[in-house]
C-alpha positions as YAML, in Angstrom:
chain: A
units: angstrom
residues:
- id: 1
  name: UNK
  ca: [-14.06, -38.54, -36.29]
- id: 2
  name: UNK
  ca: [-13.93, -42.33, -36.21]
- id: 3
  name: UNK
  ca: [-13.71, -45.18, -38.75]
- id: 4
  name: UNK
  ca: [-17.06, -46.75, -39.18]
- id: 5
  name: UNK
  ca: [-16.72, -48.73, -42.09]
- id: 6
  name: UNK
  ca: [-14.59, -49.59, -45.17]
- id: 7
  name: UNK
  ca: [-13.75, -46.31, -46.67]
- id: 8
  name: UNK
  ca: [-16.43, -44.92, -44.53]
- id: 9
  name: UNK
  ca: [-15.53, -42.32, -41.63]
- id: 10
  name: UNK
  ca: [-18.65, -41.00, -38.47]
- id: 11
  name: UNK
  ca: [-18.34, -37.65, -37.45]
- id: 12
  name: UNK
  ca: [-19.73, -36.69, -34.20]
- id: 13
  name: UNK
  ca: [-20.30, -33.53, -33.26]
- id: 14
  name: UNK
  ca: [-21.65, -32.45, -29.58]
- id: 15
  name: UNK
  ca: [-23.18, -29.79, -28.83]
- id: 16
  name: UNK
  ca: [-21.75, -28.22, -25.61]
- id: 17
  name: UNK
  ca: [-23.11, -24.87, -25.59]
- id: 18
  name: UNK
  ca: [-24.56, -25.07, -22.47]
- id: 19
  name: UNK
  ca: [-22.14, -27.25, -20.70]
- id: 20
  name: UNK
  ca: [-19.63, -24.02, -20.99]
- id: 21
  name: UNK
  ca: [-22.42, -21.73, -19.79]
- id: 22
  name: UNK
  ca: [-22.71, -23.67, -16.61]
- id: 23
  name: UNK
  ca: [-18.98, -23.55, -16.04]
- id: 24
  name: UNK
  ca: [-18.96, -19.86, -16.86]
- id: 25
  name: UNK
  ca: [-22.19, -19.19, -14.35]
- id: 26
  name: UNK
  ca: [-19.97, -21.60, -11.19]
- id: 27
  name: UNK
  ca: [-17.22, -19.44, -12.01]
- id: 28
  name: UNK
  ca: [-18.80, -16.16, -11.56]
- id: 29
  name: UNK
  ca: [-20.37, -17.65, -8.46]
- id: 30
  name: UNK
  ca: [-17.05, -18.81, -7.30]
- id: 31
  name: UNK
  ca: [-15.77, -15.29, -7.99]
- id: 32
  name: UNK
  ca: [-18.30, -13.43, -6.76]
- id: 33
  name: UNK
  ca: [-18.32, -15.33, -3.13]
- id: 34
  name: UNK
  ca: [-14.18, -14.80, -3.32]
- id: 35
  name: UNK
  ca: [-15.00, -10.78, -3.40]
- id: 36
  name: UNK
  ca: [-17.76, -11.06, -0.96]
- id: 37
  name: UNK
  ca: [-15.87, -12.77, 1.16]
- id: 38
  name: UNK
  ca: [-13.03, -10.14, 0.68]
- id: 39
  name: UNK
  ca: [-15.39, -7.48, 0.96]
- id: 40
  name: UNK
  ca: [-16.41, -9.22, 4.06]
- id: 41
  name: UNK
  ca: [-13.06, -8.91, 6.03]
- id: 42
  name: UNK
  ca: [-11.98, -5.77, 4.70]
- id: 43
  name: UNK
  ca: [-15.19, -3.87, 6.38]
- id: 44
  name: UNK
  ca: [-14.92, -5.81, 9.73]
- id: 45
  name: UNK
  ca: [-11.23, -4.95, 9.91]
- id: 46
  name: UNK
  ca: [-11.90, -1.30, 8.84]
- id: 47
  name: UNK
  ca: [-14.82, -1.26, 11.65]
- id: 48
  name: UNK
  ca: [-12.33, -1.75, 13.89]
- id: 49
  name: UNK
  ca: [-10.24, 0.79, 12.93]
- id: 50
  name: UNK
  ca: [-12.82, 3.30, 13.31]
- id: 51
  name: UNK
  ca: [-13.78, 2.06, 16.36]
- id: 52
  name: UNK
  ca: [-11.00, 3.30, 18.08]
- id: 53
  name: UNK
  ca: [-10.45, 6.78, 17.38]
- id: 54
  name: UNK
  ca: [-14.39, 7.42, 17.22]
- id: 55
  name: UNK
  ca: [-14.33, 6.31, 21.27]
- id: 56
  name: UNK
  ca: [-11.40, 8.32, 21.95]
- id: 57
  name: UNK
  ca: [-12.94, 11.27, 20.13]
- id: 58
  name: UNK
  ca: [-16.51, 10.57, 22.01]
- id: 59
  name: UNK
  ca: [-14.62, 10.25, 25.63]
- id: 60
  name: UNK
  ca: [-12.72, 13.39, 24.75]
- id: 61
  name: UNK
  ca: [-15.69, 15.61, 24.08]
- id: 62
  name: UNK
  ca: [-17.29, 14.24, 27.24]
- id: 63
  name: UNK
  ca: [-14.20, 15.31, 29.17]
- id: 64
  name: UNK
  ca: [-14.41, 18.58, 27.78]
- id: 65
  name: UNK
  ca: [-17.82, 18.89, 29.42]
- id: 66
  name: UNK
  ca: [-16.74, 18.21, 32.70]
- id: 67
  name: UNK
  ca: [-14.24, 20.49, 33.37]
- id: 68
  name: UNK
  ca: [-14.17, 24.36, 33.61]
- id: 69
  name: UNK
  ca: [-9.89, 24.19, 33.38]
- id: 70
  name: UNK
  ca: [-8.87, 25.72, 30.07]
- id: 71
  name: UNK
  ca: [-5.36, 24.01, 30.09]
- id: 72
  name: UNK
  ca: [-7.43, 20.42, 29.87]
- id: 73
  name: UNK
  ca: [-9.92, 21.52, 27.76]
- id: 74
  name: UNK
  ca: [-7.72, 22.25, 25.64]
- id: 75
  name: UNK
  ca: [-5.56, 18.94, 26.13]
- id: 76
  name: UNK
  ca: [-8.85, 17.03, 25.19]
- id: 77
  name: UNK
  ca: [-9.57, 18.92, 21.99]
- id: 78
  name: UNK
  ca: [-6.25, 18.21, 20.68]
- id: 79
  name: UNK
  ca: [-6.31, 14.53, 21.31]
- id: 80
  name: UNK
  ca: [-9.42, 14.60, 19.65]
- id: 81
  name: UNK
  ca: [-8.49, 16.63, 16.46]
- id: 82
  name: UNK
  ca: [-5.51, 14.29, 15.98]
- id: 83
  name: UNK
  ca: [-8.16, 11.13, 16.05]
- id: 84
  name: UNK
  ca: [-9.83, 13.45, 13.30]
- id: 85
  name: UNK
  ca: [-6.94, 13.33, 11.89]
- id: 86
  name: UNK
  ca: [-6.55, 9.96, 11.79]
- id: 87
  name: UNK
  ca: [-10.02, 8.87, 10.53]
- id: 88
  name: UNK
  ca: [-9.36, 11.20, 7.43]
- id: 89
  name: UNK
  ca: [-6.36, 9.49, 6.60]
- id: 90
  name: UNK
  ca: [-8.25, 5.96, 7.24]
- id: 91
  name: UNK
  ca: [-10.95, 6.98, 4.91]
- id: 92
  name: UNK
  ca: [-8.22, 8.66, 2.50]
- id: 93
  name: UNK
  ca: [-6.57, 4.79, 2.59]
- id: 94
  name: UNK
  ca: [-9.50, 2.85, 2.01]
- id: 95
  name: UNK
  ca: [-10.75, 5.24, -0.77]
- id: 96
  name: UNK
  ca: [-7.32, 4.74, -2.43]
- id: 97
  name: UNK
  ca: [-7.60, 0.57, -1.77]
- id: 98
  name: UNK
  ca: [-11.59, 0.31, -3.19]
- id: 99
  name: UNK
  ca: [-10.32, 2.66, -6.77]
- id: 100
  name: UNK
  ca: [-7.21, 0.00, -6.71]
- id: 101
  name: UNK
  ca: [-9.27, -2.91, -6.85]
- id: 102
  name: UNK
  ca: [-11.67, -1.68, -9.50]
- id: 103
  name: UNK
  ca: [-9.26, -2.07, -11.57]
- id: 104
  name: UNK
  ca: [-9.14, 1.37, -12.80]
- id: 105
  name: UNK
  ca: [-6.98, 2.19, -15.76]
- id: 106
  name: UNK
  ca: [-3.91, 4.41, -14.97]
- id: 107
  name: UNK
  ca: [-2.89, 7.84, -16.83]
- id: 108
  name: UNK
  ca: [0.32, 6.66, -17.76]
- id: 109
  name: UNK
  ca: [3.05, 9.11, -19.06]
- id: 110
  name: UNK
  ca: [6.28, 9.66, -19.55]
- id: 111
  name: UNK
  ca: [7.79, 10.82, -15.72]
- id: 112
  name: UNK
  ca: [10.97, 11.84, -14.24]
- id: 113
  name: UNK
  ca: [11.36, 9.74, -10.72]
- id: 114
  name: UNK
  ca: [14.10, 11.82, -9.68]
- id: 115
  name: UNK
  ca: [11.07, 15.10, -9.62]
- id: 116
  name: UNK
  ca: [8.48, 12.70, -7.67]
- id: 117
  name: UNK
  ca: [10.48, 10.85, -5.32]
- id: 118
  name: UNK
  ca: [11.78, 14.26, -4.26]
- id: 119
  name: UNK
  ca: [8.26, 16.12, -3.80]
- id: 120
  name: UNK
  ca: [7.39, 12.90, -1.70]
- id: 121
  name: UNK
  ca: [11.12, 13.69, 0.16]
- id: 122
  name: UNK
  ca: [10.39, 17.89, 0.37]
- id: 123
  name: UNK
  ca: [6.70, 16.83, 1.56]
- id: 124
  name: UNK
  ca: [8.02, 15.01, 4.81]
- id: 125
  name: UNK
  ca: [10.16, 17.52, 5.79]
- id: 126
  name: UNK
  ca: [7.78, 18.87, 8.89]
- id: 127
  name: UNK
  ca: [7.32, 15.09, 9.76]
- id: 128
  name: UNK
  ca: [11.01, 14.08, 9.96]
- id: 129
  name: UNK
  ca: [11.46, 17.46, 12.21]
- id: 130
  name: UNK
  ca: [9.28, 16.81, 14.54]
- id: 131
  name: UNK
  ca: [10.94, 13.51, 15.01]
- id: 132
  name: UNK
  ca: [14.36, 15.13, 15.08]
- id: 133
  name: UNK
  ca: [14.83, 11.92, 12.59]
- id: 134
  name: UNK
  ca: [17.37, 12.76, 8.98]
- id: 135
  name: UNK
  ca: [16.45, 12.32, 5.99]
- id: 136
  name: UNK
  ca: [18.63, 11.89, 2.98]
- id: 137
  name: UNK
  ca: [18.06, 12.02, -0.80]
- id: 138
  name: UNK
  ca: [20.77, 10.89, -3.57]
- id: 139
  name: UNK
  ca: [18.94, 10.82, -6.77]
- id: 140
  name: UNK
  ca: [20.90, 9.39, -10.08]
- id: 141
  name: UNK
  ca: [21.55, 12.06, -12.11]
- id: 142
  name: UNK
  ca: [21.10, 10.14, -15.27]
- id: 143
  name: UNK
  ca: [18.41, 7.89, -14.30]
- id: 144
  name: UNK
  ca: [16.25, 7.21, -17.22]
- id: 145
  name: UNK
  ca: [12.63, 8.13, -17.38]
- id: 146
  name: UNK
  ca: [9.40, 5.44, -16.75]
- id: 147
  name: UNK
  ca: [5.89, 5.00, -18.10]
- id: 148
  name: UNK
  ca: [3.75, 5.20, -15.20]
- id: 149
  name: UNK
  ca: [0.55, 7.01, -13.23]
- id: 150
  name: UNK
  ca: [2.65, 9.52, -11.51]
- id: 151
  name: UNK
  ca: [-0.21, 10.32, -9.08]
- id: 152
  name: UNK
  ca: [-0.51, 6.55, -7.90]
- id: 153
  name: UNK
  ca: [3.43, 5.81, -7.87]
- id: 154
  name: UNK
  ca: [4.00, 9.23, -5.88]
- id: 155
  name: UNK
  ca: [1.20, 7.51, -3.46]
- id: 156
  name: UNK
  ca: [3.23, 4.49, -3.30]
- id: 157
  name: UNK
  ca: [6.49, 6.36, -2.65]
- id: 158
  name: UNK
  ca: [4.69, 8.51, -0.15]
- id: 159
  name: UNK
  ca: [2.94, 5.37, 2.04]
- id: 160
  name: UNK
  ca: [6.60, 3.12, 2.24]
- id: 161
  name: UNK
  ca: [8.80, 6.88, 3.38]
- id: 162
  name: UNK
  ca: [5.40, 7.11, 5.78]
- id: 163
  name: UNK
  ca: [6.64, 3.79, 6.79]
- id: 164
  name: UNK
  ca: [9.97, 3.88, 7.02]
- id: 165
  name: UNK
  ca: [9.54, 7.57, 9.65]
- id: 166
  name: UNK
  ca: [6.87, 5.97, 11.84]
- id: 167
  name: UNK
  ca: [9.51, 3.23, 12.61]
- id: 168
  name: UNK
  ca: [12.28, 4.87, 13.21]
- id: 169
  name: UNK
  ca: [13.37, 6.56, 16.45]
- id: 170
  name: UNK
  ca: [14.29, 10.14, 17.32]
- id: 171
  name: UNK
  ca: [18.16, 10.86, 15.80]
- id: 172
  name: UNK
  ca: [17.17, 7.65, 13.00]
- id: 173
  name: UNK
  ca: [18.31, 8.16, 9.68]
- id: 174
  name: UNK
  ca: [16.47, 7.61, 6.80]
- id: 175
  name: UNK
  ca: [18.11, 7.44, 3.33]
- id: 176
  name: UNK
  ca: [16.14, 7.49, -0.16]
- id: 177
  name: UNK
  ca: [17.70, 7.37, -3.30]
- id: 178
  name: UNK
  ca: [17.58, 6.61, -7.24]
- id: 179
  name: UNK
  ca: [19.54, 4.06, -9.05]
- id: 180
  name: UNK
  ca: [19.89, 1.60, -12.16]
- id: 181
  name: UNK
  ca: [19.59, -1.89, -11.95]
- id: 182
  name: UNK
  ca: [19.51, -4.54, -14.91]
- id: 183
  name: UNK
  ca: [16.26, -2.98, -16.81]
- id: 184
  name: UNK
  ca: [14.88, -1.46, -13.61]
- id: 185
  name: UNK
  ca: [14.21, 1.78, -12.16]
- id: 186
  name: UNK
  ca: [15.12, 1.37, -8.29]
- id: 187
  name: UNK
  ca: [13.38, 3.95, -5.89]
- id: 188
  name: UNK
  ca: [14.90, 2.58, -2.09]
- id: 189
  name: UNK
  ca: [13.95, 3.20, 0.87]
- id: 190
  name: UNK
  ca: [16.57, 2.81, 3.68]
- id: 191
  name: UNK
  ca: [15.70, 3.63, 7.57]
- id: 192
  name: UNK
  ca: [17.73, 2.98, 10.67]
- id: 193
  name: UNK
  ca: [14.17, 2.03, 12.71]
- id: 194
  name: UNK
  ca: [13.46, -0.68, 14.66]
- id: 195
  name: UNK
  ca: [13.46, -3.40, 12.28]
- id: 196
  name: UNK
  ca: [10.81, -6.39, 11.13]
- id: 197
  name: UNK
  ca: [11.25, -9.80, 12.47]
- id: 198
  name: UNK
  ca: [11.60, -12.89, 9.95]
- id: 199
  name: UNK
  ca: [8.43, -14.39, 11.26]
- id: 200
  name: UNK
  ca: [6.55, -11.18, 10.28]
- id: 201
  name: UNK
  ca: [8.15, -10.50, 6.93]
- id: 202
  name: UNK
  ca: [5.15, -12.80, 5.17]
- id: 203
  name: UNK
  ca: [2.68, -10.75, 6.36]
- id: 204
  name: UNK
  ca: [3.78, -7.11, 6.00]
- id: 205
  name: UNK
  ca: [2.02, -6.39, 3.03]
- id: 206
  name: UNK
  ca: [-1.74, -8.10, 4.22]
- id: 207
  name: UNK
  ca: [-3.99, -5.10, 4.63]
- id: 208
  name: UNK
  ca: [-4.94, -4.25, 7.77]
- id: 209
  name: UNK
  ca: [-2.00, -6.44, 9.30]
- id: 210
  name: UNK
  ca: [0.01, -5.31, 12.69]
- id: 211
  name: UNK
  ca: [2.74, -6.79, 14.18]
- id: 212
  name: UNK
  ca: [0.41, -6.75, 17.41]
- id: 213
  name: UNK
  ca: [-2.55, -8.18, 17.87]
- id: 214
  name: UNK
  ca: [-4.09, -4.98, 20.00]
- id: 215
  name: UNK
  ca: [-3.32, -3.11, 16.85]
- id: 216
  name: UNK
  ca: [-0.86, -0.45, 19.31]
- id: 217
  name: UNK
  ca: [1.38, -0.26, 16.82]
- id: 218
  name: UNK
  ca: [1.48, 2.97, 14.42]
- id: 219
  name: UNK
  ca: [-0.64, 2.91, 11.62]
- id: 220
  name: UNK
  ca: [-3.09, 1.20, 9.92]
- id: 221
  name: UNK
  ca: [-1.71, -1.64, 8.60]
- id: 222
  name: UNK
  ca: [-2.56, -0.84, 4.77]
- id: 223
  name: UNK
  ca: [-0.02, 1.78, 3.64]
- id: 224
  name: UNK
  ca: [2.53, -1.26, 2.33]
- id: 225
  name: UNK
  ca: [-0.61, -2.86, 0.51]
- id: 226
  name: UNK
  ca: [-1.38, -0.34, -0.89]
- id: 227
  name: UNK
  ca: [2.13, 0.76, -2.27]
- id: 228
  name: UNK
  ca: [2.51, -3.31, -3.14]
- id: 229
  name: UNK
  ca: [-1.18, -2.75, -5.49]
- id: 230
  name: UNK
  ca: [0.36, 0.32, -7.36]
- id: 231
  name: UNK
  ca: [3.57, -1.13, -8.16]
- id: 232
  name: UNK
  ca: [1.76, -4.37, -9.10]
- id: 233
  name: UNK
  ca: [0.17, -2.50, -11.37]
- id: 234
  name: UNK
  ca: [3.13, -0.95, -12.98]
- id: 235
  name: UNK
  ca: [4.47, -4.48, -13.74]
- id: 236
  name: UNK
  ca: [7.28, -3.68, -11.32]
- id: 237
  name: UNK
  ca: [7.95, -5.43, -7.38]
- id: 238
  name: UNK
  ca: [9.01, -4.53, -3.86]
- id: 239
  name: UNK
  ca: [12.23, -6.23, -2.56]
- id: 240
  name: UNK
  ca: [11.98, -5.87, 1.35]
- id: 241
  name: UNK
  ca: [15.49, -6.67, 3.73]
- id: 242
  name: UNK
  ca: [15.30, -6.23, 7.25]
- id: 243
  name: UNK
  ca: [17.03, -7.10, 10.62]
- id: 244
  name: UNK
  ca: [15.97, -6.46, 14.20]
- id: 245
  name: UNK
  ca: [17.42, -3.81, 15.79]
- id: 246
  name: UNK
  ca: [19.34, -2.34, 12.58]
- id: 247
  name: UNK
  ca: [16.58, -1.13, 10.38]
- id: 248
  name: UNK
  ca: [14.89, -1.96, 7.19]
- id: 249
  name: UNK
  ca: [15.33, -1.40, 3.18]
- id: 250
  name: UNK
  ca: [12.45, -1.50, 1.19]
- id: 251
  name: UNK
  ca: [13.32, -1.34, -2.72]
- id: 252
  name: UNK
  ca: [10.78, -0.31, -5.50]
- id: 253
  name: UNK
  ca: [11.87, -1.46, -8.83]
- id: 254
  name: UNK
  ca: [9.71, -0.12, -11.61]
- id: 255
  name: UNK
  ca: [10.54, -1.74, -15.45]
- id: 256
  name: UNK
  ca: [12.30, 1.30, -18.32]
- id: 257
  name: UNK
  ca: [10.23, 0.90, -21.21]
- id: 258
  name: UNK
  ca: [11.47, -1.33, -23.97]
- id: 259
  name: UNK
  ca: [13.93, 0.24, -26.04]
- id: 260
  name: UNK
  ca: [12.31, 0.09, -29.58]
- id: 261
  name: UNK
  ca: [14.93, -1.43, -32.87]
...
């Protein structure tokens, strides 16, 4: 509105209907290339981690058929039933990142995280044997209750205790407990292992990222994205602290509800 006159006043109005459409269609387009281009990288780097335990499978079956000895017959069928193995939990992972980023809705309830972080705790058991590695739960006894998907958070506990026994060495300790902080439910993860250096902390939660370029290390690389996702999701954050050599602490903290007047 502008003064055109005495007493007089010109009001303009513009039509811009189709000016936002435009912007509306770039950003889609500028969307849609971000995902394919996402997309992109997250099938070339899960190619690759096929690749490997599909050859070692192939070259242990064609072992197997070129040799009459039972003993390393046998020696090639277990390597290859481990890679098995493997590739389920790869597809198992990448199922669990492609629902994440859907944006699916949770089934959020009323849970205990004392009862889930110790099924995740019990569950391990058989792992943390084999390792000859401790484990140790200290739960709060009063720790109040969350609202959360406790399939997807006992996922997330699941992936960084996963974590936390693949990098820790025979007679490690790992410690897990429950606590209160501020208006936060704290789930920690503590592990004597082998520690992350400070020029790899950044990356730790990429998908598909290893310390090692030839990928040798253990894993997959998207167990700590994926626990990072569900948290996200929860409103809540992972604290990380780490030093070479001594071990690492990873710290979920999940938000109470609001306490209602």
């Amino acid at each position: 509105m502008v003064v055109s006159g005495k007493d007089e006043v010109m009001t303009i109005i513009r039509d811009i209907t189709e000016r936002k459409v435009l912007e509306e269609q770039s950003y889609a387009l500028v969307m849609e290339t971000a995902r394919a281009n996402v997309l992109g990288q997250f099938v070339q780097n899960a190619s690759h981690e096929l690749r490997t335990p599909l050859s070692t499978i192939n070259t242990a079956l064609y072992l197997m058929t070129k040799t009459d000895n039972v003993e390393k017959r046998q020696n090639y069928a277990d390597r290859a039933s481990e890679h098995i193995r493997q590739l389920s939990r790869l597809l198992d992972m990448v199922l669990s990142m492609t629902k994440l980023d859907s944006m699916m809705a949770l089934d959020n309830q009323t849970i205990d995280l004392n009862d889930w972080v110790r099924r995740v705790v019990n569950s391990a058991q058989d792992q943390v044997s084999q390792k000859e590695i401790a484990i140790i739960f200290t739960p709060e006894s009063e720790l109040p209750k969350i609202i959360g998907d406790a399939v997807w958070l006992q996922e997330a506990f699941g992936n960084l205790l996963d974590n936390a026994i693949r990098f820790t060495p025979a007679g490690g300790t790992i410690t897990v407990r429950t606590y209160s902080q501020d208006s936060y439910a704290v789930v920690e993860f503590k592990d004597s292992g082998v520690g992350i250096p400070d020029d790899a902390l950044p990356h730790i939660f990429e998908r598909f990222w290893r310390q090692d370029e030839a990928h040798s290390t253990p894993g997959f690389g998207l167990g700590l994205s994926i626990a990072l996702k569900i948290v996200e999701m929860h409103d809540g954050r992972i604290e990380v602290d780490s030093e070479v050599g001594e071990g690492s602490t990873f710290k979920i903290l999940l938000p109470f509800p609001p306490v209602l007047a």
